[in-house]
DRENPA-531904 format. One record per residue (C-alpha): residue in one letter; x, y, z. Coordinates in nm, 2 decimals. Layout:
BEGIN
> A;X;Y;Z
...
This chain:
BEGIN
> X;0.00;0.00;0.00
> X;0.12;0.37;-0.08
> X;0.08;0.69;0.01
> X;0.00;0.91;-0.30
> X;0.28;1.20;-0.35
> X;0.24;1.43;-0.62
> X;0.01;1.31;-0.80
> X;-0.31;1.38;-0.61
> X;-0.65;1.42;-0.79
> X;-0.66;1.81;-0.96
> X;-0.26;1.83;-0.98
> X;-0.10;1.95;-1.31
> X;0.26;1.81;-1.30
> X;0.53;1.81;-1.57
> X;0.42;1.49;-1.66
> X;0.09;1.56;-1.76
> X;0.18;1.88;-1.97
> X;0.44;1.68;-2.18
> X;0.19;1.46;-2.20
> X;-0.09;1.67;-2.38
> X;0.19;1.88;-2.54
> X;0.36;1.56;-2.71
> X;-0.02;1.45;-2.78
> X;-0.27;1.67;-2.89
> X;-0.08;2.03;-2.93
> X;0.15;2.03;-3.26
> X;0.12;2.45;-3.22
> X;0.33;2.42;-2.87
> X;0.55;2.19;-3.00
> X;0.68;2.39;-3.31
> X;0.99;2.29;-3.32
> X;0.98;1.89;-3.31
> X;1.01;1.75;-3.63
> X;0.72;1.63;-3.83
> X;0.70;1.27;-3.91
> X;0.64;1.17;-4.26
> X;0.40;1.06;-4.39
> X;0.46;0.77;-4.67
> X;0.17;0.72;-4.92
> X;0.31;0.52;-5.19
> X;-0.01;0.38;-5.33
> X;-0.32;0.50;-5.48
> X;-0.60;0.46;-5.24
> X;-1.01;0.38;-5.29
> X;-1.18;0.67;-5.10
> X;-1.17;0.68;-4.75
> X;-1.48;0.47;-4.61
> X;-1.51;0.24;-4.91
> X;-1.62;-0.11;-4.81
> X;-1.46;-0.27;-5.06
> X;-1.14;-0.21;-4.86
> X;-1.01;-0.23;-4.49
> X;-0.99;0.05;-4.32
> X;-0.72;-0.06;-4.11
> X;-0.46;-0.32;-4.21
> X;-0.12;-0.43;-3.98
> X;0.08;-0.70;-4.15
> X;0.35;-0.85;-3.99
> X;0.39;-0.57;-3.68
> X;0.70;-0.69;-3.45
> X;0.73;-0.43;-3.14
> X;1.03;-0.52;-2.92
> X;1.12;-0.40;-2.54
> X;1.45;-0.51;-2.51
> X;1.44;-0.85;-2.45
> X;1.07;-0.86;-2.46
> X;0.90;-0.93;-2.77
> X;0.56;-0.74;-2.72
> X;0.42;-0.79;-3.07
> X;0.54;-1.08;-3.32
> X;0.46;-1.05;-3.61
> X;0.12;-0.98;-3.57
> X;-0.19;-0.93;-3.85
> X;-0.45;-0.75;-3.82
> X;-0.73;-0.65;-4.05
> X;-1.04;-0.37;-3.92
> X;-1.30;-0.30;-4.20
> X;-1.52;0.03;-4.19
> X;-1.89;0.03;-4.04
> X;-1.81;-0.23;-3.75
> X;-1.69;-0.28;-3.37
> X;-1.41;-0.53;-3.39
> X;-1.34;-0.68;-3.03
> X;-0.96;-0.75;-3.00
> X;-0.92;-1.01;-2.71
> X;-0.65;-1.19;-2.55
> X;-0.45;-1.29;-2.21
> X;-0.23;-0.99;-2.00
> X;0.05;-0.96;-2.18
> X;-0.06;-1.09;-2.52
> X;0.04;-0.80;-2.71
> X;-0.34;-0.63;-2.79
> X;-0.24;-0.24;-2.65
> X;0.11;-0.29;-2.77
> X;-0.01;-0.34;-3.13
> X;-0.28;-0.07;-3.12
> X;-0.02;0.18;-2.96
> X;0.18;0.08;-3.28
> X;-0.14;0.20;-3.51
> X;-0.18;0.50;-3.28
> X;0.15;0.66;-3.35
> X;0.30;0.59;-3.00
> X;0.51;0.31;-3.06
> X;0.73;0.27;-3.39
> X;0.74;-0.04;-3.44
> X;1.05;-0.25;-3.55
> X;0.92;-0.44;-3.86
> X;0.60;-0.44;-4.02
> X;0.35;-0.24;-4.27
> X;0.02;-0.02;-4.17
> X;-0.24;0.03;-4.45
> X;-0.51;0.30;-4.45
> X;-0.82;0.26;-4.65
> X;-0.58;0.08;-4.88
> X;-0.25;0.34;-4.86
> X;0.06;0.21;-4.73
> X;0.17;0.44;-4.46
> X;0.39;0.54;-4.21
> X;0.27;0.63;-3.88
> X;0.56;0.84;-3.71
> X;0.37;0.98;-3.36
> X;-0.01;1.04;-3.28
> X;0.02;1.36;-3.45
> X;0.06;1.17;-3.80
> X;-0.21;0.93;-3.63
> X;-0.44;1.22;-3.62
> X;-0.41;1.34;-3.95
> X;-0.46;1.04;-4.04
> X;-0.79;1.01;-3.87
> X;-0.68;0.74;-3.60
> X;-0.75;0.85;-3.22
> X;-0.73;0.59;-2.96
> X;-0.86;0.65;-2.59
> X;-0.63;0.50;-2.36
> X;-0.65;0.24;-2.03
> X;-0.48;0.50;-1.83
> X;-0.71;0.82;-1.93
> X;-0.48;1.14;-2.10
> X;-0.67;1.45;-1.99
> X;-0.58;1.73;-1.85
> X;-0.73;1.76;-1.50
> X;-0.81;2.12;-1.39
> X;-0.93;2.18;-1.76
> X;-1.35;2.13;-1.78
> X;-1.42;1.86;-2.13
> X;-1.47;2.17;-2.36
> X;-1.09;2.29;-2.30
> X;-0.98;1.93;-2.33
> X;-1.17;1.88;-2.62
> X;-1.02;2.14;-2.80
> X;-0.66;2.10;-2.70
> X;-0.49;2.09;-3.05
> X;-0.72;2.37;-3.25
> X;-0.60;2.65;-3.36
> X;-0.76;2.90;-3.16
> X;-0.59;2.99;-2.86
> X;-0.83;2.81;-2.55
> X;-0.69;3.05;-2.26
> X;-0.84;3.32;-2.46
> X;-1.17;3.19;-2.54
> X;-1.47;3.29;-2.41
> X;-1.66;3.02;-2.13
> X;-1.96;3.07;-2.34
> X;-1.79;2.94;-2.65
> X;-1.70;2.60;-2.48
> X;-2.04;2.56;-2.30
> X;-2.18;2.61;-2.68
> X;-1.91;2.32;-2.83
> X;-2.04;2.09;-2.55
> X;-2.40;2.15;-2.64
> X;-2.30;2.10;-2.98
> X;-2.09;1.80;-2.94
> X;-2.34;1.60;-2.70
> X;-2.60;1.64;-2.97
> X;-2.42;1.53;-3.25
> X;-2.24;1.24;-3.11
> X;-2.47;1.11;-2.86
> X;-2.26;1.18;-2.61
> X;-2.35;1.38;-2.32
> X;-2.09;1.59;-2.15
> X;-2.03;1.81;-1.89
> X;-1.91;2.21;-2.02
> X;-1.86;2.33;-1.63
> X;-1.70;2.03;-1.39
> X;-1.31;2.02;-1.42
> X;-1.24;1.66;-1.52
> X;-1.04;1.59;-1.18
> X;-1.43;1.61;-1.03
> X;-1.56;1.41;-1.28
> X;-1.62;0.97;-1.24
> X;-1.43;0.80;-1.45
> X;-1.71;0.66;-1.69
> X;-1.76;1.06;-1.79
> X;-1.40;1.09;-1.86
> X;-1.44;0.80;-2.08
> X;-1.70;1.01;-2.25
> X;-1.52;1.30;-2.31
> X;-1.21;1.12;-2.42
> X;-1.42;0.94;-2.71
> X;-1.59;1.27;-2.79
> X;-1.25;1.46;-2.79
> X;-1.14;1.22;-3.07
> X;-1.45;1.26;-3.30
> X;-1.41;1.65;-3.27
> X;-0.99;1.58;-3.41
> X;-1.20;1.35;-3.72
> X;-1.11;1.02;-3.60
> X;-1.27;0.77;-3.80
> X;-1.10;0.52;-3.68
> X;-1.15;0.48;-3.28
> X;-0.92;0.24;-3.07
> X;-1.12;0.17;-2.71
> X;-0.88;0.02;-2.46
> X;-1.10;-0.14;-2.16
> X;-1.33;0.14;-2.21
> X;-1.65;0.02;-2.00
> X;-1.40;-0.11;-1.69
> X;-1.59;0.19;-1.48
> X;-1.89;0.21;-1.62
> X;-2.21;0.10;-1.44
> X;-2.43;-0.11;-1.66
> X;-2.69;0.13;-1.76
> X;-2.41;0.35;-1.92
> X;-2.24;0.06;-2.07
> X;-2.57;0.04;-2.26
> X;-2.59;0.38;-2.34
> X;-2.23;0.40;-2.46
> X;-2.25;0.11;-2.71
> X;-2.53;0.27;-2.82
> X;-2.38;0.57;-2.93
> X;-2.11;0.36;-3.06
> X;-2.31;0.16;-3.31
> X;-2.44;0.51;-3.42
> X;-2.06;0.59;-3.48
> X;-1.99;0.31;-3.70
> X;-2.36;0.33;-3.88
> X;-2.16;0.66;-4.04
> X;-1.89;0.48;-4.15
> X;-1.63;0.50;-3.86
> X;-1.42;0.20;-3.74
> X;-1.40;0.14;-3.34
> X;-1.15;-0.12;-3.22
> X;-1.28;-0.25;-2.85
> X;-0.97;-0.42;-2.64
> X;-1.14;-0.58;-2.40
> X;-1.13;-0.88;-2.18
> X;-1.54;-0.87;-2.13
> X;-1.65;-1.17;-2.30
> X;-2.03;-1.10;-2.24
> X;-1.98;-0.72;-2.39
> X;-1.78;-0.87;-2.70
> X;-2.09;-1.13;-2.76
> X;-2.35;-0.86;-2.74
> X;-2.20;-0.56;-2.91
> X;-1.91;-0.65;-3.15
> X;-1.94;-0.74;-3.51
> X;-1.62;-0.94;-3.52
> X;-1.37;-1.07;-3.27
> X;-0.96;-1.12;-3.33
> X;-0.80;-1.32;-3.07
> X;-0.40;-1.23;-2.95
> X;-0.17;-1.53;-2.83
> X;0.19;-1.43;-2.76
> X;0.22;-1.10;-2.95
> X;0.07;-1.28;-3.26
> X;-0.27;-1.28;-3.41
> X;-0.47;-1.60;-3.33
> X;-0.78;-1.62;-3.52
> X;-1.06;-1.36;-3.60
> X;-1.42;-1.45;-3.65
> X;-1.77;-1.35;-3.67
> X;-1.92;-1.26;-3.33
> X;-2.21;-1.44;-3.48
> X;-1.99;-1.74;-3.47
> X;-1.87;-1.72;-3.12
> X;-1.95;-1.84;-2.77
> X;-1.81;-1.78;-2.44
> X;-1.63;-2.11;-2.47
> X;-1.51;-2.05;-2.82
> X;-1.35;-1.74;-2.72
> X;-1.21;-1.94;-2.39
> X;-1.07;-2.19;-2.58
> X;-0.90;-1.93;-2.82
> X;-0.76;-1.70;-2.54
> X;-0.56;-1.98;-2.36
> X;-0.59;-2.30;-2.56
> X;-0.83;-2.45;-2.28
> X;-1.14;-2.42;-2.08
> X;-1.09;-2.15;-1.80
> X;-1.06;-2.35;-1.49
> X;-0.81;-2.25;-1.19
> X;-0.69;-2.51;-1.00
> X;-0.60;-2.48;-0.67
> X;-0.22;-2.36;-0.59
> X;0.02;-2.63;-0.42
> X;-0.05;-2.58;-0.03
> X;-0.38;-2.42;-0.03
> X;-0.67;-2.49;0.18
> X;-0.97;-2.67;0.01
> X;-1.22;-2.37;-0.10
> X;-1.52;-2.39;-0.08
> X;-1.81;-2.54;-0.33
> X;-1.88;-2.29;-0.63
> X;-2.24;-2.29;-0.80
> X;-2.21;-2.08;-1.17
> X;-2.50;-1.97;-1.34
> X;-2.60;-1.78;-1.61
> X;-2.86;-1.51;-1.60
> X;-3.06;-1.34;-1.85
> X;-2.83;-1.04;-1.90
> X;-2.58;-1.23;-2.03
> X;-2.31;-1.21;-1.69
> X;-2.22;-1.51;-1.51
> X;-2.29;-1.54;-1.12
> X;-2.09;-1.79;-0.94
> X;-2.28;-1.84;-0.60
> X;-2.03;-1.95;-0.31
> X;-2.11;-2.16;0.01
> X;-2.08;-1.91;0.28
> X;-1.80;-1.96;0.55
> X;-1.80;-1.92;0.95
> X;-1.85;-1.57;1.07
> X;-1.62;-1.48;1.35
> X;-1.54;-1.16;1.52
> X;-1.58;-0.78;1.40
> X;-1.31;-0.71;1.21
> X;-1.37;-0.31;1.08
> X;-1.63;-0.11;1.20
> X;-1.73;0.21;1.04
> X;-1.94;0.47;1.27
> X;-2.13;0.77;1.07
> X;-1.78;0.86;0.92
> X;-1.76;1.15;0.67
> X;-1.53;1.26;0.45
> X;-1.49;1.65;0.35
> X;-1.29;1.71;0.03
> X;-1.38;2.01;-0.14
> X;-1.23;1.91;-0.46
> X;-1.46;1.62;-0.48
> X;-1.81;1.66;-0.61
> X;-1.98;1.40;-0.42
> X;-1.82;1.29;0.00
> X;-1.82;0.99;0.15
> X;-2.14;1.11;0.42
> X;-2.22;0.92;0.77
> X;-2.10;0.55;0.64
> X;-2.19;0.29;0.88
> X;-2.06;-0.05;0.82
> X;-1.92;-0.31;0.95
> X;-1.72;-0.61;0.85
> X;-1.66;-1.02;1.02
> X;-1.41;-1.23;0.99
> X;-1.51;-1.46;0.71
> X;-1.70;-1.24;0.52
> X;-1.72;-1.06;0.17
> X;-1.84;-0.74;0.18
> X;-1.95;-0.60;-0.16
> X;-1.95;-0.20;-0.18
> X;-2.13;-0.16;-0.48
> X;-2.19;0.18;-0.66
> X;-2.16;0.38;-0.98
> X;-1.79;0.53;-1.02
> X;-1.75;0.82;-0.84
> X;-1.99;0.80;-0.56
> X;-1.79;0.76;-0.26
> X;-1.65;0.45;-0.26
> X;-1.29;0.52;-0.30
> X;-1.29;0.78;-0.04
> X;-1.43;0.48;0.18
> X;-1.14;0.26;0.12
> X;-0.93;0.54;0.11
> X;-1.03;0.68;0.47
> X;-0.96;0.31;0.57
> X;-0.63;0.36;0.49
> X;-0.55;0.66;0.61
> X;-0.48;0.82;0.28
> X;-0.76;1.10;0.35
> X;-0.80;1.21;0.69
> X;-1.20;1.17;0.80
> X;-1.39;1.49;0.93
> X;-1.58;1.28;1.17
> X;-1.67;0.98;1.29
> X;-1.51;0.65;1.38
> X;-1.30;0.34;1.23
> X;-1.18;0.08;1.45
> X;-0.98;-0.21;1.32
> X;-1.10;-0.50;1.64
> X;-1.07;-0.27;1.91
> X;-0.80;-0.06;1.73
> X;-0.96;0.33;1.71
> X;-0.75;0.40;1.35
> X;-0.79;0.79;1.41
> X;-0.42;0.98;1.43
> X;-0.26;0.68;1.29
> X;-0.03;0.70;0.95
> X;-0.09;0.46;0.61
> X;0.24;0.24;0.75
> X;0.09;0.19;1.10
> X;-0.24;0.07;0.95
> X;-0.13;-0.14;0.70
> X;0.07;-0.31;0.95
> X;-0.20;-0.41;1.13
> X;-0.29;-0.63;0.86
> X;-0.46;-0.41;0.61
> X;-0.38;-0.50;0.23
> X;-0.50;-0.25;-0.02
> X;-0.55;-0.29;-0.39
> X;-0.62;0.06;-0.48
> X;-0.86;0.14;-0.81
> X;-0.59;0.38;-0.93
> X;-0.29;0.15;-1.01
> X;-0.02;0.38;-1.18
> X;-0.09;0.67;-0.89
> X;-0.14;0.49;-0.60
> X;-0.09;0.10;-0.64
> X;0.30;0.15;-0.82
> X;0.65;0.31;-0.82
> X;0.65;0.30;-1.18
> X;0.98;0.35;-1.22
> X;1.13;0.09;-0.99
> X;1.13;-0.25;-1.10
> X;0.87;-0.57;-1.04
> X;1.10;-0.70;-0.70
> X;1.13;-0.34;-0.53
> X;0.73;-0.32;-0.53
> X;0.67;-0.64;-0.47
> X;0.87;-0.57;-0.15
> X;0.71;-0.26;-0.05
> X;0.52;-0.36;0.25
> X;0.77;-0.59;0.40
> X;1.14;-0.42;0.31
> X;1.18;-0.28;0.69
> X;1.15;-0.61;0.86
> X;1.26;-0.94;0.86
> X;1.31;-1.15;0.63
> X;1.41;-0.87;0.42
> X;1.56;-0.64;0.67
> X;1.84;-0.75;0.92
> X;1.98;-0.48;1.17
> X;1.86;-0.20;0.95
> X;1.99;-0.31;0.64
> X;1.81;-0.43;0.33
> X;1.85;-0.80;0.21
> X;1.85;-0.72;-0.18
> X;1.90;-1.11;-0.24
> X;1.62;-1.22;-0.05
> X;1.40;-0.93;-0.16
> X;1.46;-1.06;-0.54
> X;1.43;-1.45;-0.43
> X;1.11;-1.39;-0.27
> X;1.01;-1.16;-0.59
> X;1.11;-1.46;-0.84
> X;0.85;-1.69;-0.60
> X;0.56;-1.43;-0.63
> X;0.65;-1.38;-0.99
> X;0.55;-1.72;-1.11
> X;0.30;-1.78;-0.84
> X;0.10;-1.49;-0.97
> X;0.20;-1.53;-1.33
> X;0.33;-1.21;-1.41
> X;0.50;-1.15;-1.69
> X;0.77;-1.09;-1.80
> X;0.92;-1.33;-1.57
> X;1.24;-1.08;-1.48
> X;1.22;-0.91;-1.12
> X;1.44;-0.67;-1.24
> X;1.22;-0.51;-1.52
> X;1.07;-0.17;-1.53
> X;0.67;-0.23;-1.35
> X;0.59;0.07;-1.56
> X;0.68;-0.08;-1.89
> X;0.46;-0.37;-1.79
> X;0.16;-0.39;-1.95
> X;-0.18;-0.30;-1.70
> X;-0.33;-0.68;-1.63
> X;0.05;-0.77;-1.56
> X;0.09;-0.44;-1.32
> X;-0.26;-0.57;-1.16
> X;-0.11;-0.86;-1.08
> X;0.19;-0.70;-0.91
> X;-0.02;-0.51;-0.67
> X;-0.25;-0.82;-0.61
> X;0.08;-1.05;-0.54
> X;0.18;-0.79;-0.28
> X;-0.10;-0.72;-0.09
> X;-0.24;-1.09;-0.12
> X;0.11;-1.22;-0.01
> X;0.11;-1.40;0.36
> X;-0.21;-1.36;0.60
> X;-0.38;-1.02;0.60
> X;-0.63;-1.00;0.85
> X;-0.85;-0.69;0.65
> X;-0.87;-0.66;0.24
> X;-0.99;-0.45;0.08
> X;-0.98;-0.38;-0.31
> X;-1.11;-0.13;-0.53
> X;-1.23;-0.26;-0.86
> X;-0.92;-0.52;-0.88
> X;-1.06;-0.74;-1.22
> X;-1.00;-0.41;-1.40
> X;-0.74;-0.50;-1.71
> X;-0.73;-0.88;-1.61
> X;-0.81;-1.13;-1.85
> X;-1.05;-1.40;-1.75
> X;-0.84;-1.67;-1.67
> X;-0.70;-1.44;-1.40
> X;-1.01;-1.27;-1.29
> X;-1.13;-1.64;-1.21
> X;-0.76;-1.70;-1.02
> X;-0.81;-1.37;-0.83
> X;-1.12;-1.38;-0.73
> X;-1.06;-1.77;-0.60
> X;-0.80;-1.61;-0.39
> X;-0.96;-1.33;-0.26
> X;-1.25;-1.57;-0.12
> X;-1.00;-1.81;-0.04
> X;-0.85;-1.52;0.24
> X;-1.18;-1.52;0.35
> X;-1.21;-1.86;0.43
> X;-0.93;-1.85;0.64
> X;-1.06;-1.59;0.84
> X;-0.98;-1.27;0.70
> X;-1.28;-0.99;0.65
> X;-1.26;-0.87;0.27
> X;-1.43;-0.55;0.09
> X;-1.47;-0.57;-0.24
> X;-1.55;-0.22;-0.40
> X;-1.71;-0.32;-0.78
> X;-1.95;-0.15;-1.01
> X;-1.96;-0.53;-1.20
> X;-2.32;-0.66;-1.07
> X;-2.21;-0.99;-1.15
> X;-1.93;-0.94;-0.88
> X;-2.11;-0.74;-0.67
> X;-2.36;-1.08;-0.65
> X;-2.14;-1.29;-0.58
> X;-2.03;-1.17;-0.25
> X;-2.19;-1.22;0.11
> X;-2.34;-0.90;0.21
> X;-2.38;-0.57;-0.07
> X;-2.37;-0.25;0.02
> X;-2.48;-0.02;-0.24
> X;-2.33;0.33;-0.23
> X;-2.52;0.65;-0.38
> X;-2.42;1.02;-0.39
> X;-2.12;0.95;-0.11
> X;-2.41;0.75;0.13
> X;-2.50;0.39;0.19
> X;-2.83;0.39;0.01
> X;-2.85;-0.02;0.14
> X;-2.71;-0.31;0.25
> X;-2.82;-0.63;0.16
> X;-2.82;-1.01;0.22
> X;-2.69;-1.20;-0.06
> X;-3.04;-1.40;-0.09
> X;-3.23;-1.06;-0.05
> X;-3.01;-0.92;-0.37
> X;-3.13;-0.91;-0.73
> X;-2.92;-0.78;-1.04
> X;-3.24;-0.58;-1.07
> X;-3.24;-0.44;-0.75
> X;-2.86;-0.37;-0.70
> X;-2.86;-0.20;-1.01
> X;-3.13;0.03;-0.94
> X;-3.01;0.13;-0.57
> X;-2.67;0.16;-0.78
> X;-2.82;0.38;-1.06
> X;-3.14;0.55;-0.89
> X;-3.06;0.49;-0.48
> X;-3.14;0.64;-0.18
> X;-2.98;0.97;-0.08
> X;-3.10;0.99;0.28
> X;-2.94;0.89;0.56
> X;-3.20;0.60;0.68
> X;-3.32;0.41;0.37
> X;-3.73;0.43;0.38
> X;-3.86;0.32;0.02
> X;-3.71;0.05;-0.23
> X;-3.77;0.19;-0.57
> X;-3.84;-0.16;-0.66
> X;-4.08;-0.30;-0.45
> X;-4.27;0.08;-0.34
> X;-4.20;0.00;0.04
> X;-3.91;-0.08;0.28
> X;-3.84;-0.05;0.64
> X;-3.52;0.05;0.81
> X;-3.41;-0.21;0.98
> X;-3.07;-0.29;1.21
> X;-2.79;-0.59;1.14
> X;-2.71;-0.83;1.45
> X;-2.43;-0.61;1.55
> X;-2.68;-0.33;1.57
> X;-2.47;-0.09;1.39
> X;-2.58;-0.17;0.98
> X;-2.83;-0.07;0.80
> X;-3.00;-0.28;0.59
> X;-3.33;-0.27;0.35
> X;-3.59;-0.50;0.40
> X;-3.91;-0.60;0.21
């Protein structure tokens, strides 16, 4: 677990400016070369479907000693949502970041609408009408979606009236479906509206051909709806959108076609027609998706998986013995007022041998809960005891080392030093003390022995301790932050949307492991927007506008109902109407301090 430093929500660093300079501003960076642009052949018009809009042939990307692309093919034709799927580390952002301009790659030929070309940096990818919304979102913070939006034009945007982005907004929400926000600074905006203005920023730069990279991973299912339906409008014009994804369900339901990704090389690519979640499976990894259990580990307990009419999967788990009170939560608030929407008189509490299921739309709270759990944001009132532990005036290191393991929603900020490698932060919570510190002094050997265990226990990849974690790619730095905080016998866990960027082989691993914990004892919160995950746990408490709208038994949850507490909720302090059945009573948990809707 660590401490944010200068990267805190609203802060403008270096970083970020290079960023959007390199990016989206040609006009402030005058004098970098331009790339060239190498047409050599005659082209049909742009659009035609007699031709691909996008064609990679024979792509090899290398990192060193890491091959990240091999070879690959890849063929996108105009008026469709192509799904590109594959394990971490299969090479499916590497090869799109090749099309995008922000890799060169080593070998290989790109092909426009039929013209062989050369695709130096995303400025040339722009120009050449390819945009591409990345995992890790590339907007400027303190600017509101208008000023991003028009980062890049010609007219200068410090000198533009507000009245002339609030009009561009109107303007841009109507024409592509896509609502945004002209006032809110994007630092106080959920992460599913970023999404939104990210895609819409790339339609106002003329991208007709869109690369998505895990874009519905914060989305709540009601705007996962509404964004590939705005989506399907795109390509009904004539645009090509690229989906990387490891959402089987999503791929089924909304893709035309479907390219599969095996070790940097392209697999197969079909009709979605033709598909099936075990097709697809059995593509990705050459198997079934099972996990077995790993050498030394308790029998888990018996798994029940069904498949509801939405098209999710929900895997119903025997439940284990309760024991004590692990973390209790009394009317606890959170003031930040950089925020938009405060965490506001949570009550909860959390046994030994329980999953607890936070469930809520991004950006309502939740993160501030796991955060003020922490200690990374000071509470303005309340109380939070660990067992009989009040956590008030204590730092992130003394709480963690009561046994609190933390996989933060925000890997590259929070979770990772990117620019140490894979053994220094797998080490970080245990380099002061034994084994890895004697008399004061760090045991480097042992720190990169017990790394090169983890490593291949949690299957990250590359299989070097001494590589970069920032030039891994984001399912493999998930798995670095899940290998150290899931590492030895935490008595707390909590994680904050942790299947985000893993494929499913590893989602199914994961999750195993995380109930696993719990059945030897340890209490668990698992903050999700997924409903499917959300189900699967013991107890769901659904989190609306900063407040704990409910909290549910797992036999007295629906998708249904979640999703509407989720979507609609309760905004009161004392939930006194369900919105699905038109009455509820407030009722009080065993331990007298939850609450909890009942029909």
């Amino acid at each position: 677990m660590i401490p944010p430093a200068d990267c805190r929500r609203g802060a403008l660093d270096a970083r970020q400016v290079r960023s959007i300079t390199d990016v989206d501003c040609p006009s402030m960076n005058a004098t970098r070369p331009e790339p060239i642009l190498d047409v050599t052949d005659s082209a049909p018009t742009a659009g035609s479907r007699d031709v691909a809009a996008v064609s990679l042939a024979g792509i090899v990307k290398r990192f060193g000693d890491v091959v990240a692309s091999d070879g690959a093919d890849f063929e996108a034709g105009p008026g469709e949502i192509h799904a590109l799927l594959g394990e971490n580390g299969a090479g499916k952002t590497s090869l799109m970041n090749v099309l995008a301009g922000v890799y060169r790659p080593d070998a290989g030929a790109i092909r426009i609408d039929g013209r062989s070309v050369s695709v130096g940096s995303p400025q040339a990818a722009k120009r050449l009408g390819i945009g591409m919304v990345h995992q890790e979102q590339r907007l400027v913070t303190r600017f509101t979606a208008p000023e991003n939006i028009s980062l890049g034009h010609r007219f200068p945007v410090w000198f533009t009236l507000r009245r002339r982005f609030r009009d561009l907004a109107g303007r841009l929400s109507a024409e592509f479906g896509l609502p945004i926000d002209a006032e809110t600074p994007v630092w106080a905006m959920p992460l599913g509206r970023r999404q939104r203005v990210e895609v819409v920023k790339l339609l106002h730069h003329g991208a007709r051909i869109i690369i998505l990279d895990e874009p519905t991973a914060n989305l709540a299912p009601t705007e996962v709806e509404t964004f590939f339906g705005a989506l399907r409008g795109l390509v009904g014009e004539g645009r090509t959108v690229i989906f990387i994804t490891h959402k089987l369900d999503e791929v089924l339901r909304f893709t035309d076609r479907v390219t599969v990704m095996r070790g940097g090389r392209v697999f197969r690519t079909l009709s979605t027609r033709d598909a099936s979640r075990e097709v697809l499976n059995r593509l990705m990894v050459g198997e079934s998706v099972s996990v077995s259990p790993q050498e030394g580990s308790e029998p888990q307990s018996p798994i029940e998986t069904t498949h509801d009419l939405y098209g999710g999967d929900v895997r119903t788990r025997a439940v284990a013995a309760l024991g004590d009170v692990v973390l209790k939560l009394d009317r606890v608030s959170v003031t930040d007022p950089s925020q938009p929407v405060n965490l506001t008189d949570a009550t909860l509490s959390v046994r030994s041998g329980e999953v607890l299921a936070v469930a809520g739309v991004a950006g309502n709270g939740q993160t501030q809960l796991a955060e003020a759990i922490t200690g990374l944001v000071k509470t303005a009132s309340g109380r939070i005891q660990i067992g009989v532990r009040d956590l008030r005036g204590l730092s992130v290191r003394q709480i963690s080392d009561l046994g609190v393991a933390y996989v933060p929603e925000d890997r590259r900020e929070v979770g990772l030093v990117l620019s140490q490698t894979v053994a220094t932060n797998l080490a970080l919570r245990r380099y002061d003390r034994r084994p890895l510190n004697r008399f004061g002094f760090v045991d480097r050997g042992r720190i990169r022995r017990d790394a090169i265990e983890l490593i291949d226990r949690y299957g990250i990849r590359p299989a070097d301790p001494d590589v970069v974690v920032g030039r891994l790619s984001g399912g493999n730095q998930q798995r670095v932050i899940i290998a150290r905080e899931f590492a030895g016998a935490p008595r707390l866990i909590i994680v904050d949307n942790f299947t985000r960027g893993l494929d499913p082989r590893s989602t199914l691993q994961f999750t195993d492991e995380l109930f696993a914990h719990r059945d030897r004892g340890a209490a668990v919160i698992w903050i999700t927007s997924d409903l499917s995950e959300a189900l699967e746990c013991d107890r769901i408490a659904v989190v609306n506008r900063g407040r704990i709208a409910a909290v549910l038994d797992r036999d007295d949850a629906t998708r249904e109902r979640v999703g509407l507490l989720m979507s609609e909720g309760i905004s009161s302090g004392t939930p006194d109407h369900d919105p699905l059945s038109g009455r509820a009573t407030a009722v009080t948990s065993s331990d007298g301090t939850t609450p909890k809707v009942s029909s």
